[in-house]
N, C-alpha and C positions, 0 to 999 in steps of 0.2 A: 085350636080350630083354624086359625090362621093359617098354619102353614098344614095345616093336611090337607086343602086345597091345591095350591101348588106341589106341592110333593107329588099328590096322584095326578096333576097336570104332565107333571115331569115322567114321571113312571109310563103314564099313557102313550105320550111321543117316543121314550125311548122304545117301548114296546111294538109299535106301528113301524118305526124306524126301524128295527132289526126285521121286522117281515117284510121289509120291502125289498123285491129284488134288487143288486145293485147294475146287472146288464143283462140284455140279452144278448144269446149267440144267434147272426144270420146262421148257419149251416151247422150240423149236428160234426164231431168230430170225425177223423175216419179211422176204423179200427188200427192198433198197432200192427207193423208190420210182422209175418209172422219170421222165427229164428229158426236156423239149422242148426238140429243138436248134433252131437258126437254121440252115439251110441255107446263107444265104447271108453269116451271118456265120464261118461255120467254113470258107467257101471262101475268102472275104476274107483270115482269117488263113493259111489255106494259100497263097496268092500272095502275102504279104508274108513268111513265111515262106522261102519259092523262092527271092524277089529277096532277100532277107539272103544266103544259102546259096551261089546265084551270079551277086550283084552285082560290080560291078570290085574285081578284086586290088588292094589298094596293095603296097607299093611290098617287094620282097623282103626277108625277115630275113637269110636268109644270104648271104654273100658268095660269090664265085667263088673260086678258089682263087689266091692272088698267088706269082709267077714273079720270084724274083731274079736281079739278072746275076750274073755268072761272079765269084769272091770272094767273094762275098754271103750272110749265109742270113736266113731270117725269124725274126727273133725273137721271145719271147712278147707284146710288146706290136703286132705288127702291122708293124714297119718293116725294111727291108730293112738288115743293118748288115754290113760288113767284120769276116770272118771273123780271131780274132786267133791270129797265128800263122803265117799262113797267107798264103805270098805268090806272085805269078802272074808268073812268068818273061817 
């Protein structure tokens, strides 16, 4: 009980203290100036942008799913091995 007094002492000012403003502004700021665009260089970048976007696929990350024969399973490294134990009449 001791120090749950102070604690929420502490809690309370940090709390008061983060809601207080730290300045005001005399004058509100003035909008940014405004920019001259290039028309034709902002189209430029949009068609090379496009052709990134849907230029040719290479070549797939993922694989198809691999089918072992009959005794077989796939193991963690990818290869199809004889199942041990396990024998086919």
């Amino acid at each position: 009980m001791k120090f749950v007094v102070p604690l929420f002492v502490v809690v309370l000012l940090a709390c008061v203290a983060y809601g207080l403003p730290v300045g005001n502004e005399d004058e509100p700021e003035a909008p940014p100036a405004s920019v001259d665009v290039d028309v034709a260089k902002v189209a430029a970048l949009a068609k090379e942008l496009a052709d990134l976007i849907d230029g040719p696929q290479k070549a797939s990350v993922i694989d198809g799913p691999k089918v072992c024969p009959d005794g077989q399973k796939l193991d963690q490294q990818g290869k199809c091995r004889p199942v041990v134990g396990w024998s086919v009449f």
